[in-house]
N, C-alpha and C positions, 0 to 999 in steps of 0.2 A: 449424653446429648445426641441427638440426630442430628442425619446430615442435609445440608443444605436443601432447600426446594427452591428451586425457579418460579418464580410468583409472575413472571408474567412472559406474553408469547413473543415481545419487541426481538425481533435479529440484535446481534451484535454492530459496532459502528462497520469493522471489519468486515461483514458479511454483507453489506447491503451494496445493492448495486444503484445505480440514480438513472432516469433516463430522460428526456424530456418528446413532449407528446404535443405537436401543434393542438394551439382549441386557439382562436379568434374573442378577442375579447375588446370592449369599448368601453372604456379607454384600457389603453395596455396596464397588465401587472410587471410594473419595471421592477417594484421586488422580488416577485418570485421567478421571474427570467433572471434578474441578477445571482440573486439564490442559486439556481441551478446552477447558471454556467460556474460559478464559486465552488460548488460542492465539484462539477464533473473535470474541473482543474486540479484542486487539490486528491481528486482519486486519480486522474493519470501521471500526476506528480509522485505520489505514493506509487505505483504499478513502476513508474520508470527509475525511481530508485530504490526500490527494493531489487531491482533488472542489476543495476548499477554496483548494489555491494557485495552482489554472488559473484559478480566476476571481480572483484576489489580482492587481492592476497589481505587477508588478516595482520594488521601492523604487527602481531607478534612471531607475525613468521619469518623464520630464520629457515635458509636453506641446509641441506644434509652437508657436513664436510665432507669435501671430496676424499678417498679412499688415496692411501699413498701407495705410490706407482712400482711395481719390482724392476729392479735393473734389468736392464736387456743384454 
């Protein structure tokens, strides 16, 4: 069997960045303004917890036992 081919040029969801672009329109698109601000919410939601679980200690972490002490 061969290996896989990429069949098309789309980014990953991960890769894409969203921006939003004044244009003046009559009457407003309340969809695709709602769309956006939707989309650039849940990307700075994603950005600030992914921020969140690199600094989060792993629940399986167990610290080192402390080394026992020589009499003095």
């Amino acid at each position: 069997m061969g290996t896989y081919t990429k069949k098309t040029e789309r980014r990953r969801y991960e890769d894409r960045v969203f921006s939003v672009r004044a244009m003046h329109r009559d009457p407003v698109d309340l969809h695709k303004l709602a769309e956006a601000l939707i989309r650039m919410t849940l990307q700075e939601t994603g950005l600030s917890r992914a921020r969140q679980r690199a600094e989060d200690l792993p629940e399986t972490y167990r610290p080192a036992p402390e080394a026992p002490r020589a009499a003095e």
